[in-house]
C-alpha positions in Angstrom: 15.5 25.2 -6.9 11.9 26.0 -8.8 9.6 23.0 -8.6 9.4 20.6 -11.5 7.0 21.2 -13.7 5.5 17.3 -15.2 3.0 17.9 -18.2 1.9 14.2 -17.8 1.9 12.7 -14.1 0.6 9.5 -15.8 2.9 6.9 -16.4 1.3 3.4 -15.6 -2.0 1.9 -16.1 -4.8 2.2 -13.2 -5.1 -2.0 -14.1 -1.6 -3.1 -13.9 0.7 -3.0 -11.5 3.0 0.3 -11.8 5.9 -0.2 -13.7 8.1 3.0 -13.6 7.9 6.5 -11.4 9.8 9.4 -11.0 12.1 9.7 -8.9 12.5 11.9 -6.0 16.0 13.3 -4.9 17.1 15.6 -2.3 15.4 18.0 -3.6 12.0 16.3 -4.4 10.3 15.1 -7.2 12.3 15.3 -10.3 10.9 14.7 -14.2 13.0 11.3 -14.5 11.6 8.2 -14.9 12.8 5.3 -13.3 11.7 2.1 -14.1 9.9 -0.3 -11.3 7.7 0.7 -8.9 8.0 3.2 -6.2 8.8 1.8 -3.1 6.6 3.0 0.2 8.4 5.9 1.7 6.8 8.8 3.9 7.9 12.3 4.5 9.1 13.1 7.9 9.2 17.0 8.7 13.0 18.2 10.3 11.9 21.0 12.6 14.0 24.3 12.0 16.1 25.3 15.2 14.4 27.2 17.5 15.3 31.1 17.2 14.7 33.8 20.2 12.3 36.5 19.4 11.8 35.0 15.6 8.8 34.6 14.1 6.5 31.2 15.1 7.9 28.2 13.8 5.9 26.8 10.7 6.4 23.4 8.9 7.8 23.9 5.9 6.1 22.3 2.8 9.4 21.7 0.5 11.3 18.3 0.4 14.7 20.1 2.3 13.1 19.9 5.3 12.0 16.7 5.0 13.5 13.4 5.4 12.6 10.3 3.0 11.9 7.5 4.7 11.1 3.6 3.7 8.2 1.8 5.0 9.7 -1.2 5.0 7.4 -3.8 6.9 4.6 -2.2 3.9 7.7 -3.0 1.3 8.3 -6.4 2.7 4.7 -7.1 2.5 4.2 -6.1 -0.6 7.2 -8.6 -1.8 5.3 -11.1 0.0 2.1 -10.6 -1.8 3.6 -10.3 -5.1 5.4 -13.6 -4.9 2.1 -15.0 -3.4 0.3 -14.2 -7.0 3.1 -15.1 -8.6 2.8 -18.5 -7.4 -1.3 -18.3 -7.6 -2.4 -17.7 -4.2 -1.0 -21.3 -2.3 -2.9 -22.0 0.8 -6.3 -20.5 0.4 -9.5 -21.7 0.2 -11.5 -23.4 -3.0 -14.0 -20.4 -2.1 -11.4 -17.6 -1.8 -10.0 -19.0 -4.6 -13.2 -18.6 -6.7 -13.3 -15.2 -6.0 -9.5 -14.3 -6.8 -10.5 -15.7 -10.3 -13.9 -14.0 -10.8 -12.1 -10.7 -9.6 -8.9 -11.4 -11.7 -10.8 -12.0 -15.0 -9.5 -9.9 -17.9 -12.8 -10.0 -19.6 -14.8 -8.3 -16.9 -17.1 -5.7 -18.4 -15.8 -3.2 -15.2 -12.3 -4.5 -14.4 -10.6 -3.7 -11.0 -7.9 -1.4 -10.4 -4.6 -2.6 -9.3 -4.4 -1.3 -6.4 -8.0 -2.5 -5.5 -6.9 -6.6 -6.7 -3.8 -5.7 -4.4 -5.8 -4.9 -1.6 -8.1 -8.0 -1.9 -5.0 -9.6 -1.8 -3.5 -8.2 1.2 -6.0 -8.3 3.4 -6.8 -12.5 2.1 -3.1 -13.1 2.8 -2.9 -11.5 6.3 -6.2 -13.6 7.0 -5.7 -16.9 5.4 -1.9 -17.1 4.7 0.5 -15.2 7.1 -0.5 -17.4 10.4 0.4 -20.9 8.9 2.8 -19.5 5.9 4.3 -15.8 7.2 4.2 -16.1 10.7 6.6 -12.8 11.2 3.8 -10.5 9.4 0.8 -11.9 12.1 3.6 -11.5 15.1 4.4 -7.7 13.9 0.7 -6.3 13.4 -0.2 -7.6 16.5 3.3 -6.3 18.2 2.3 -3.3 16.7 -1.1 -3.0 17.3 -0.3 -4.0 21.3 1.8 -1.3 21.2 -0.9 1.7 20.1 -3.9 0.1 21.3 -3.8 -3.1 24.1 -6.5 -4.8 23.6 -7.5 -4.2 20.6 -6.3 -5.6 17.6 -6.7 -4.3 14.0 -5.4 -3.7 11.0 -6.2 -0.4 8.1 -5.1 -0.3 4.9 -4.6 3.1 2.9 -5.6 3.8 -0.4 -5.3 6.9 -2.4 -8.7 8.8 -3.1 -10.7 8.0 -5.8 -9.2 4.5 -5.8 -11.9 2.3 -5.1 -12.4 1.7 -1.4 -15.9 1.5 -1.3 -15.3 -1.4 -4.2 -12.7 -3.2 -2.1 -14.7 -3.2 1.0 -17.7 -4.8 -0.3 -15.7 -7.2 -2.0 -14.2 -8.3 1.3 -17.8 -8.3 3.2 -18.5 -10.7 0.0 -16.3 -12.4 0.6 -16.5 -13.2 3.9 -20.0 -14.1 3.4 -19.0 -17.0 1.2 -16.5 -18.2 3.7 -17.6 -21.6 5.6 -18.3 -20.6 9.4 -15.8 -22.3 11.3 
């Protein structure tokens, strides 16, 4: 099949929270819109079968060889989050709270991207929510983390390039500095 050809990728604003995509299908992307946003999936390669005397096996770039799959503790954690706005950030500080607002503000001369307001609020409602509130999300990144590196607990988060991380992480070290010492 020849790859689809989109004359505008853009279908959401950088300062809301996505609203539609297109959807992929067996065959990969496709030029249909679907409305909602994407869920979290990754790409997992299916190795070709081994041939005697072929040629060296290559990964293959195209979707056929690949196998969609969910990221569903990011998925369930981003339902989490969402609701957690929704309701206005229960169980956080007067301080953390302050800064969600200043942040939030529509009349910002530089508003935030999205995706940089959902980070803030990840990585505020892994630290100050999910240990009294979400219990199951502190018990899995720390399962996890066991699991790849005992000892040593941490946690990343992703963002696309050109995003804003640089933004995001001082916002976070500000943050932190306004926090009482405990």
């Amino acid at each position: 099949m020849p790859p689809v050809v989109i004359d505008n990728p853009i279908l959401n604003s950088p300062f809301s929270e996505p609203a539609r995509h297109f959807r992929f299908d067996d065959d990969g992307i496709t030029n249909e819109i679907a409305d909602g946003r994407r869920r979290s999936t990754y790409f997992s390669p299916i190795p070709k079968p081994k041939t005697r005397g072929g040629p060296q096996l290559a990964l293959a770039g195209d979707f056929a060889t690949e196998k969609a799959l969910d990221n569903d503790f990011i998925n369930r954690v981003r339902e989490h989050v969402g609701a957690w706005r929704s309701a206005r950030y229960p169980g956080i500080t007067a301080v953390t709270r302050d800064l969600l607002t200043y942040w939030t503000e529509p009349a910002r001369d530089k508003p935030l991207f999205f995706c940089q307001i959902e980070a803030l609020e990840t990585a505020i409602f892994l630290a100050e929510v999910t240990g009294h509130r979400q219990p199951w999300t502190e018990n899995k990144l720390r399962e996890d983390s066991q699991a790849r590196n005992p000892g040593l607990y941490r946690i990343a988060f992703k963002m696309a390039t050109g995003s804003g991380k640089t933004v995001v992480m001082a916002m976070l070290i500000d943050h932190d500095r306004h926090q009482p010492c405990e």
